[in-house]
C-alpha positions as CSV (number, residue, x, y, z in Angstrom):
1,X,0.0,0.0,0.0
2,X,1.4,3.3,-1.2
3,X,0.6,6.9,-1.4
4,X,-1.6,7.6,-5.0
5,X,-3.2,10.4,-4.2
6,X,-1.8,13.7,-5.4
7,X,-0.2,15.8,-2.6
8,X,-2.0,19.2,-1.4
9,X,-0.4,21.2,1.3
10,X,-2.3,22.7,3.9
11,X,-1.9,25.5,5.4
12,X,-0.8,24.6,9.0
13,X,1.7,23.3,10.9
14,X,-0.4,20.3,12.4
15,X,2.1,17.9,12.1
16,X,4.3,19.8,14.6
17,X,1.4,21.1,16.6
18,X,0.0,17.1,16.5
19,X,4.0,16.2,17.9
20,X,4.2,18.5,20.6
21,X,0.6,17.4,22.5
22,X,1.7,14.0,22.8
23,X,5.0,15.2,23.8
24,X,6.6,15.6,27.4
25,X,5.0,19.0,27.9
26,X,1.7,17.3,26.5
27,X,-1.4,18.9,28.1
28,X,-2.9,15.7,28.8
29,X,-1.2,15.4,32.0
30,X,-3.6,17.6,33.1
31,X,-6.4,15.6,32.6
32,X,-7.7,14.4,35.4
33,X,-7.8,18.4,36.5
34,X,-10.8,18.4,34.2
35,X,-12.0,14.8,34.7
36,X,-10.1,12.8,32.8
37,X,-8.2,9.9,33.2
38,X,-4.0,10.1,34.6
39,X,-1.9,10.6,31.6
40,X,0.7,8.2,30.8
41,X,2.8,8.9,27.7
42,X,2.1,5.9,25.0
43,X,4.5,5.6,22.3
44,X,1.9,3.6,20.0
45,X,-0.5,6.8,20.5
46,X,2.1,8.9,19.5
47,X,3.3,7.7,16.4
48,X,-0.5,7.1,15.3
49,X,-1.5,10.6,15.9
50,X,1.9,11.8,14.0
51,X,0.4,9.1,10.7
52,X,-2.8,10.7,11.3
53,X,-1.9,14.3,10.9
54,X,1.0,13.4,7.9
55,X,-2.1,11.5,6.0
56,X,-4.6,14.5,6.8
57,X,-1.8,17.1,5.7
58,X,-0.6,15.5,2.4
59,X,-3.9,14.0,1.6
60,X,-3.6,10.1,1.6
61,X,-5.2,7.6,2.9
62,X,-4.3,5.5,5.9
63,X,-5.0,2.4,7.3
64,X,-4.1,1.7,11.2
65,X,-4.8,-1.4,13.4
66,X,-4.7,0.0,17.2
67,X,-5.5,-2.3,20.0
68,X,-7.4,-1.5,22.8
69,X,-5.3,0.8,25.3
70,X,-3.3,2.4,22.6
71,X,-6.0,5.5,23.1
72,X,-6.8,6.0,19.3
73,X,-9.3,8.7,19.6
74,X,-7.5,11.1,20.9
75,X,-4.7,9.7,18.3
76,X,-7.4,10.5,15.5
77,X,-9.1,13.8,17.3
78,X,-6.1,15.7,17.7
79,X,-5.1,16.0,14.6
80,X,-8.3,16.1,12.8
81,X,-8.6,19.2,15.5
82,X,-5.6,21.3,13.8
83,X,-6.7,19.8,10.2
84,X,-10.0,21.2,10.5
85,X,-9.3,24.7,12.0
86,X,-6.6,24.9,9.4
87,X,-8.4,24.3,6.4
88,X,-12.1,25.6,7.6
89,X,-13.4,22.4,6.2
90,X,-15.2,20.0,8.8
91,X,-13.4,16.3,9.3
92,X,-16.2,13.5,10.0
93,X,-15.8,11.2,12.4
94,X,-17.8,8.3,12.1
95,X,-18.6,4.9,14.0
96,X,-20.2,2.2,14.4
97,X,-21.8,1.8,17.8
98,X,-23.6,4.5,20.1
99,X,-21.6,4.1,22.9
100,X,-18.4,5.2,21.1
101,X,-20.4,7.9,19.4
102,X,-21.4,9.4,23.4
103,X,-17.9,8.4,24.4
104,X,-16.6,11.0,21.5
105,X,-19.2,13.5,22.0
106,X,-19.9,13.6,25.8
107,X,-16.4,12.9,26.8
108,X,-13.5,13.1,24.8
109,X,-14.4,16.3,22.7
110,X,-15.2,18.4,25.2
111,X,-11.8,17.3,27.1
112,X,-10.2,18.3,24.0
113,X,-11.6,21.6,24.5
114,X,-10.2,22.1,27.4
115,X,-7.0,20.9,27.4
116,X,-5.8,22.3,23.7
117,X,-7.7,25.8,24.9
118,X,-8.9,25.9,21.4
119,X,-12.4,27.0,20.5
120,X,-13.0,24.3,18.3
121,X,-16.9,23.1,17.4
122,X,-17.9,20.1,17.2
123,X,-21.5,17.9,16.4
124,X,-23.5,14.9,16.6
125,X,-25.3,14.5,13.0
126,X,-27.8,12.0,13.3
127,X,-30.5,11.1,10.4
128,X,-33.6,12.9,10.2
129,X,-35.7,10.1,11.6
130,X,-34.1,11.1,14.7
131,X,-35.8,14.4,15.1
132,X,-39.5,15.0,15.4
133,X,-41.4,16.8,13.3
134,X,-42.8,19.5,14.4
135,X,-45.7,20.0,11.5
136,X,-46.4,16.1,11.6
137,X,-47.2,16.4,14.8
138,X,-49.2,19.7,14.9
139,X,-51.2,18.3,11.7
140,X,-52.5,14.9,14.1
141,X,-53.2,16.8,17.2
142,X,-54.6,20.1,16.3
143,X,-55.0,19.8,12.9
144,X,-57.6,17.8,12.2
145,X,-56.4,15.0,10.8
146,X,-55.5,12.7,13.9
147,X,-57.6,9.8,12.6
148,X,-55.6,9.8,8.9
149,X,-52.1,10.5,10.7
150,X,-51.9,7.9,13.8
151,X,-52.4,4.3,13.0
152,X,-54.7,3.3,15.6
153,X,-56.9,5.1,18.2
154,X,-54.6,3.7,20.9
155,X,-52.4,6.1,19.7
156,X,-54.3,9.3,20.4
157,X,-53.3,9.5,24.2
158,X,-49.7,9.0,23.6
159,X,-49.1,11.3,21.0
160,X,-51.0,14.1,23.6
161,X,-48.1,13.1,25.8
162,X,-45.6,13.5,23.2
163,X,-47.1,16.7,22.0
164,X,-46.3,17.7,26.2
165,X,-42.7,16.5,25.9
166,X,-42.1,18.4,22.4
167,X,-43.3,21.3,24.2
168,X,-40.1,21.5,26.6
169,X,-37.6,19.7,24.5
170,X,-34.7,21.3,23.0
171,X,-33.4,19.0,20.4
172,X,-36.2,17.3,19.4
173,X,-34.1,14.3,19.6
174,X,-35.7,10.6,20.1
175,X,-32.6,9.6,22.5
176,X,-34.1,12.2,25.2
177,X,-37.3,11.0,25.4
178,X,-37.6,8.8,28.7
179,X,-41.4,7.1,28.7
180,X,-42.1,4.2,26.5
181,X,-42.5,5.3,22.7
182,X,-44.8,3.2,20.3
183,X,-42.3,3.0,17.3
184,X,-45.6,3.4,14.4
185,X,-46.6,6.7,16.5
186,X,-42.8,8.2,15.8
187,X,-43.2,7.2,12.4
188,X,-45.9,9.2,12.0
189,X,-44.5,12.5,13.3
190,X,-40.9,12.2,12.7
191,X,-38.8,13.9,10.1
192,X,-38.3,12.5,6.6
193,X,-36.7,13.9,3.5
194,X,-40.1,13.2,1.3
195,X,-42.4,15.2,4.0
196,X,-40.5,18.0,4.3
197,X,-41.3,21.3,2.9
198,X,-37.8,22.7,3.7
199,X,-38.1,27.1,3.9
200,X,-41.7,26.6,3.2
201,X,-42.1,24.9,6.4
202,X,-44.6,27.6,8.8
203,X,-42.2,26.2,11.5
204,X,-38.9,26.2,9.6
205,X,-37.0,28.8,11.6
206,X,-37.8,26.3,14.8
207,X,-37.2,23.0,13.1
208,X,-34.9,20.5,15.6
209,X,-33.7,19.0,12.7
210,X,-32.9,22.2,10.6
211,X,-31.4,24.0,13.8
212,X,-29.6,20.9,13.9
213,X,-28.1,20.7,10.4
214,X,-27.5,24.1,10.3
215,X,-24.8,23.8,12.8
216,X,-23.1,20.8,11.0
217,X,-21.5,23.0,8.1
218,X,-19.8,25.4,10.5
219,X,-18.3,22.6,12.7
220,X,-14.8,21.4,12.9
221,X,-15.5,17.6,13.9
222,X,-18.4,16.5,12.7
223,X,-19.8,12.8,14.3
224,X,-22.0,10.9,13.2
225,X,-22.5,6.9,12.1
226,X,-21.7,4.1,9.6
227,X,-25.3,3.8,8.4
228,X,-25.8,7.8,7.9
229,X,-22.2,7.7,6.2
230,X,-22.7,5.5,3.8
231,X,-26.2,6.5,3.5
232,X,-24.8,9.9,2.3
233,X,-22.3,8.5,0.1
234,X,-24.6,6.7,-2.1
235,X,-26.7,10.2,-2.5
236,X,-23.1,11.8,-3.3
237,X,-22.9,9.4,-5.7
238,X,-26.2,8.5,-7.7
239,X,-27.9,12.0,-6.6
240,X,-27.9,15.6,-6.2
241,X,-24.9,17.0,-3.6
242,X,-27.9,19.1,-2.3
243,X,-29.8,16.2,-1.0
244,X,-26.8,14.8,0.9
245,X,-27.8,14.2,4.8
246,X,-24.1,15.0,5.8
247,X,-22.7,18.2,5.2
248,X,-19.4,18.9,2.8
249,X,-16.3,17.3,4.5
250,X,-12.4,17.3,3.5
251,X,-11.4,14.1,5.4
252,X,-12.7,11.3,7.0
253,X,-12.1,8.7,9.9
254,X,-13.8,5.8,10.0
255,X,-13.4,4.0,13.2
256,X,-14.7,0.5,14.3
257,X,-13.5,0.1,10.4
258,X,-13.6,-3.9,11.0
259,X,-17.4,-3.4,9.9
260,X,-17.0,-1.4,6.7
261,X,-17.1,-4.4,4.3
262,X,-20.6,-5.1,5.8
263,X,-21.6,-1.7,5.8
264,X,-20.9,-0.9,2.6
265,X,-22.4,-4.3,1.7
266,X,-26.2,-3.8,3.5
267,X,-26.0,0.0,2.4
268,X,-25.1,-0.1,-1.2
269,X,-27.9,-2.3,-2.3
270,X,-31.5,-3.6,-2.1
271,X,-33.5,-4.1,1.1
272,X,-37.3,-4.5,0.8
273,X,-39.3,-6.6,3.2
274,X,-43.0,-7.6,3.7
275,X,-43.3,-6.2,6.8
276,X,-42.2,-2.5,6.1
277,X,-44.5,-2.6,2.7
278,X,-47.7,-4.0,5.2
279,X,-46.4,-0.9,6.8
280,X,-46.5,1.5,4.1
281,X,-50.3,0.0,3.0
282,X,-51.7,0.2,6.5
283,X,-51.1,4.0,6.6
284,X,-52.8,4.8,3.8
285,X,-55.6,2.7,4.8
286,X,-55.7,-0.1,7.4
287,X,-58.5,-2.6,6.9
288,X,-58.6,-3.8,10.3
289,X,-59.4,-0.4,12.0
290,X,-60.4,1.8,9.4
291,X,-58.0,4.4,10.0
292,X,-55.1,6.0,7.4
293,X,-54.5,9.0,5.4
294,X,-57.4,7.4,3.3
295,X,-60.3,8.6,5.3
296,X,-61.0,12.0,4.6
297,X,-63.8,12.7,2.1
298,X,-62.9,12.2,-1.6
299,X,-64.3,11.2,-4.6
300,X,-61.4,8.8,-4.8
301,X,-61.2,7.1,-1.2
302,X,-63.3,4.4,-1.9
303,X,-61.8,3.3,-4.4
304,X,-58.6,3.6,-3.6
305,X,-59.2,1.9,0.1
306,X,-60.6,-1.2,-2.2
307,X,-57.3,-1.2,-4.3
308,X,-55.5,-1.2,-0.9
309,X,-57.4,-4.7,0.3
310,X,-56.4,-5.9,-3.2
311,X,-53.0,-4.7,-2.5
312,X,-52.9,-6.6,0.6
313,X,-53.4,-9.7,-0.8
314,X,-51.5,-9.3,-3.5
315,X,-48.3,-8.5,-1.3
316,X,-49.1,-12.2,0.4
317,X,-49.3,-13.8,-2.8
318,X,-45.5,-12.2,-3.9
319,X,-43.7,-12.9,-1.0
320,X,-45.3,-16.3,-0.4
321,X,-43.6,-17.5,-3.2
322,X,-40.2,-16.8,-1.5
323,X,-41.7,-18.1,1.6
324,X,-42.0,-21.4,-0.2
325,X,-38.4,-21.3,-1.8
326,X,-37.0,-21.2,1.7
327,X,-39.3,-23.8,3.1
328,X,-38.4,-26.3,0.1
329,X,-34.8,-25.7,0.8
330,X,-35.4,-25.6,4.7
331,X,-33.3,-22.1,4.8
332,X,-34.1,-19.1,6.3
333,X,-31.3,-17.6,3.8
334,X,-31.3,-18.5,0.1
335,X,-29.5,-17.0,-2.2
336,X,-31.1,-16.5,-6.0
337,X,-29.8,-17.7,-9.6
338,X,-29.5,-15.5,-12.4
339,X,-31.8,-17.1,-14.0
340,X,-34.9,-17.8,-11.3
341,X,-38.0,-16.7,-11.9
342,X,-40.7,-14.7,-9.8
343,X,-44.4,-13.7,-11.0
344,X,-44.7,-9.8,-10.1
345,X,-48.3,-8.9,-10.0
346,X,-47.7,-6.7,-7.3
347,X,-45.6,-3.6,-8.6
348,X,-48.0,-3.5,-11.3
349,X,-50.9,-2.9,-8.8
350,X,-48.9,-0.4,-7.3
351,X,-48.9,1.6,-10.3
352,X,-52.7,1.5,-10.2
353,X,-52.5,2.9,-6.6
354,X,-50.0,5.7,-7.8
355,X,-53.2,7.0,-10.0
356,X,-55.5,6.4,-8.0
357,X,-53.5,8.3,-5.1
358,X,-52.8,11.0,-7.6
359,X,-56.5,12.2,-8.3
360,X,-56.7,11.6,-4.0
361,X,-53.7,14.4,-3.6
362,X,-55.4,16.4,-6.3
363,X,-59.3,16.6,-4.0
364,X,-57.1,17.5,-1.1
365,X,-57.3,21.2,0.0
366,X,-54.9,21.2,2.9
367,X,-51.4,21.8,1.6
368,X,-49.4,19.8,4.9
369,X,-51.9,17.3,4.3
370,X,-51.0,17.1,0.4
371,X,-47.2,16.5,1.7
372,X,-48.1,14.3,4.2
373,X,-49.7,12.4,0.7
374,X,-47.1,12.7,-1.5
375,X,-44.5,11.4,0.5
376,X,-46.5,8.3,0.9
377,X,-46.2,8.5,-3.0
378,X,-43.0,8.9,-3.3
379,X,-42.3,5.9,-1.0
380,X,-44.5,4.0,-3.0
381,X,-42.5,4.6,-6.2
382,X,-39.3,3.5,-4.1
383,X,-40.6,0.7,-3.4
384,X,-41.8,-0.6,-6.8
385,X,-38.6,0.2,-8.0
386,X,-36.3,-1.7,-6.1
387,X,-38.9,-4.3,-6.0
388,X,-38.7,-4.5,-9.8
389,X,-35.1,-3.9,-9.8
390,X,-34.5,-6.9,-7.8
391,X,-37.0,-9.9,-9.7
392,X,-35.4,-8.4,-12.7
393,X,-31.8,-7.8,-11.4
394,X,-31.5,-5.4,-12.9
395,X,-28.3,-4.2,-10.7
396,X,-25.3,-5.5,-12.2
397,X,-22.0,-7.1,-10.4
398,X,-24.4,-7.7,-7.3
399,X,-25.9,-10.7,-5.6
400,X,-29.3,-11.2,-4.5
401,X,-30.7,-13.1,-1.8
402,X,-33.6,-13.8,0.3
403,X,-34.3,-14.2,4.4
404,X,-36.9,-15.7,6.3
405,X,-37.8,-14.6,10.0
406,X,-40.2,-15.8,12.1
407,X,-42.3,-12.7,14.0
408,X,-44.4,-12.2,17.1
409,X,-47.4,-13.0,15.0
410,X,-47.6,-16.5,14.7
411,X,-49.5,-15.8,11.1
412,X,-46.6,-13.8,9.6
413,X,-42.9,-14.4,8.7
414,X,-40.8,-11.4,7.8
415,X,-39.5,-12.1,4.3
416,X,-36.8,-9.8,3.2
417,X,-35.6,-8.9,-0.7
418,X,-31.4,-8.4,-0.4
419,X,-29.0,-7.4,-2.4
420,X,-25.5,-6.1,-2.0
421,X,-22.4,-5.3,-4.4
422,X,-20.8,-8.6,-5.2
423,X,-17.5,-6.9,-5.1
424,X,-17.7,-4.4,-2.1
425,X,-14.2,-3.4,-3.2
426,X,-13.9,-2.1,-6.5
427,X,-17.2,0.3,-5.6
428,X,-15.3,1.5,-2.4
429,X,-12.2,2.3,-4.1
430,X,-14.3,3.4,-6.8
431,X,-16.4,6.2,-4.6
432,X,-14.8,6.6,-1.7
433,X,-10.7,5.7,-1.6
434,X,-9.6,7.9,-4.7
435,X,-12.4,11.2,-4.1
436,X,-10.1,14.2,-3.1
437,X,-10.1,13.9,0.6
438,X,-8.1,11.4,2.5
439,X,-9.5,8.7,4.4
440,X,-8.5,6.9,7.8
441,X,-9.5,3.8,8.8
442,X,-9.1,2.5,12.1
443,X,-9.8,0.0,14.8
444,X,-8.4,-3.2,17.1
445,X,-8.6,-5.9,14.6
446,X,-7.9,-5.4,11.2
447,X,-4.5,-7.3,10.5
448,X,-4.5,-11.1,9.9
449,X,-0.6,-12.7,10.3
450,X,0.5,-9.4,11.2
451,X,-0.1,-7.8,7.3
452,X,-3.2,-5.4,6.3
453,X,-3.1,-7.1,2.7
454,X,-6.0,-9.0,3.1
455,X,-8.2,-6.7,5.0
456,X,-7.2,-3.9,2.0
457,X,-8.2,-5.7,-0.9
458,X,-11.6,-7.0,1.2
459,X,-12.3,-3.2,1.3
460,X,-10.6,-1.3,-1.9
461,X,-8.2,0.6,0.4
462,X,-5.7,2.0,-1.7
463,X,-4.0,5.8,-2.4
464,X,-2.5,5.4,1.2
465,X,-0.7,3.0,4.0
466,X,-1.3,0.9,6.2
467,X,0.1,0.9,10.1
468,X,0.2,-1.7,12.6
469,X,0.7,-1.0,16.4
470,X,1.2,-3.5,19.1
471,X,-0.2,-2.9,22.4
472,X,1.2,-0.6,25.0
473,X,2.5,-3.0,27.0
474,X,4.3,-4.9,24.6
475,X,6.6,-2.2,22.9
476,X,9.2,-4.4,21.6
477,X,6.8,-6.0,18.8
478,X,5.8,-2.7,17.0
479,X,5.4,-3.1,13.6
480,X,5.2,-0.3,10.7
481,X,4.1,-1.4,7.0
């Protein structure tokens, strides 16, 4: 693994500055004056923060296994610190897990803070699901229109009390809120890219998630997650830049990197279940209750809550044919031939509902309402295309399977459509290891027989190198590639 990348200076002296924290005079011995932990000088800590800032600075790519107790956030941290503030250009952090996510964010940022006296900024970006909506929510309790927004009348209490909460909350986040949440009633009232209205928005100026994401271009360190990452990288590269979750970045560590082959895998292909398209039909009409964003008057809700019954048993009658693929091969995991064959009655009725749905968002006078509508649209189109795109598939170099799970409800299996870049590899080398910004990759385990060969050319790591560090207490054994 070598440096490909053409080399851009920056202006800073972060290498230098990177050297002399970790040196003797390094502030971290006064830590613990601030809460943190006694300092002892590591020399594996060192000499990763050092690669760090010499990959940030002359923008290549670098790959570093660092076992636990070598302290490689503040190894990556530090340096993306000077990096960011030197080139005004925010450096994402991202993981995989929550708790190193609060550990960053609660803990070892704002001990940065401190102890480098810099007045750095630094954010959590988390997707918009996270964040209510306020004008989903206003739209089921005073609007009018609680029996077509909340799934079931058992909802109409709780979303009174999470109309109280909103009230005094100042994130709008979902992690702050302490009594037991029905996950359909957040679905209803959280934020999504197809219901918003953006500076349209009556309460755009108070949005959580706009005051939010509003904060993330202006911040040094930006952290967020694997799934929102890649998430964002896909948009970056099939969409528009301006629909991108994440703001612009100009480098990138990736820790907990022993899970980017699967996250790129589950990210950068089909998902589609039963279960979240049983979903999608009960909100616009539930036959069992009688409630969805069907029931207001129209000259088209009859008939469209009649193609949604027909809908219903149509989904059965696709997915059951999986259902029977796994039972003949007594798998709950098959994987599909090229040349396998499905019937697909169902998209084509979906196409019918699109009309019909159409001429529904057309009799509608309220204009939240009508986006409430045509994001349920929108999802249906989503739907029918990677439905299609997967019995034809149509997605090339990929493999598709499918997955069987048995639910709560003894009557239902959760059958799920997969598919995920046969070679995750040449994509990620492809979109994200030769783009103008350098990448790190980090975590505990990534070396087999002490060389990153194999882990490299799982994941299309290439423009950079790779650096493996033993653990503190075994000095004599470090090893640089």
């Amino acid at each position: 693994m070598s440096a490909g990348k053409e080399l851009k200076a920056v202006r800073s002296d972060s290498v230098v500055r990177t050297q002399e924290f970790f040196s003797d005079r390094s502030p971290l011995k006064r830590a613990a004056e601030f809460g943190g932990r006694t300092y002892e000088r590591r020399i594996q800590q060192e000499t990763m923060a050092v690669a760090v800032a010499e990959a940030l600075e002359e923008n290549h790519n670098l790959c570093v296994e660092a076992p636990t107790g070598v302290g490689k956030s503040f190894a990556y941290l530090v340096p993306a610190i000077y990096h960011a503030r030197a080139t005004r250009t925010p450096v994402l952090v991202t993981t995989e897990t929550i708790t190193l996510q609060e550990q960053l964010f609660n803990k070892d940022l704002p001990l940065l803070k401190d102890l480098t006296g810099l007045d750095f900024t630094f954010v959590l970006a988390k997707g918009r699901s996270n964040y209510l909506c306020k004008r989903r929510l206003e739209l089921a309790t005073n609007g009018g229109y609680g029996a077509e927004m909340l799934p079931t009348v058992l909802l109409d209490d709780d979303v009174q009390k999470l109309r109280s909460w909103a009230s005094g909350t100042q994130t709008g986040s979902k992690s702050e809120i302490s009594f037991r949440l029905d996950p359909m009633l957040w679905q209803s009232v959280c934020c999504e890219t197809a219901n918003c209205l953006g500076p349209k928005c009556p309460f755009y100026h108070e949005c959580f998630y706009w005051k939010n994401r509003r904060t993330w271009d202006k911040a040094d360190i930006v952290v967020t997650n694997h799934a929102l990452f890649f998430t964002d990288l896909k948009i970056r590269e099939l969409e528009k830049q301006e629909n991108c979750p994440l703001p612009v970045y100009g480098a990138v560590v990736f820790d907990e990197a022993h899970t980017l082959e699967d996250n790129a895998a589950n990210h950068l292909g089909i998902h589609v279940s039963n279960s979240s398209l049983r979903f999608f039909l009960n909100r616009l009409f539930n036959p069992a209750n009688g409630r969805g964003l069907m029931m207001k008057s129209g000259s088209s809700s009859m008939m469209i809550r009649g193609k949604i019954s027909a809908l219903h048993d149509a989904l059965t009658i696709f997915f059951s044919q999986f259902d029977m693929d796994l039972e003949r091969n007594r798998e709950d995991c098959l994987r599909l031939p090229k040349n396998c064959r499905y019937e697909n009655n169902f998209t084509r009725q979906l196409v019918d509902l699109e009309k019909i749905l159409e001429d529904y968002i057309d009799q509608q006078e309220s204009p939240e309402f009508k986006t409430e509508l045509n994001s349920q649209l929108e999802r249906s189109r989503a739907f029918r295309d990677e439905i299609d795109s997967f019995i034809k598939m149509s997605l090339n170099d990929q493999v598709y399977w499918v997955e069987g799970h048995d639910t709560a409800n003894a009557r239902y299996r959760n059958i799920e459509l997969i598919s995920a870049p046969l070679n995750v590899a040449d994509l990620l080398r492809k979109i994200l290891f030769t783009k103008d910004f350098p990448v790190i990759l980090t975590s505990a385990t990534l070396a087999v027989k002490e060389s990153l060969d194999y882990y490299a050319a799982r994941v299309g790591f290439c423009g950079g190198e790779g650096l493996i560090l033993d653990s503190p207490f075994d000095y004599s054994r470090q090893v640089t590639l």
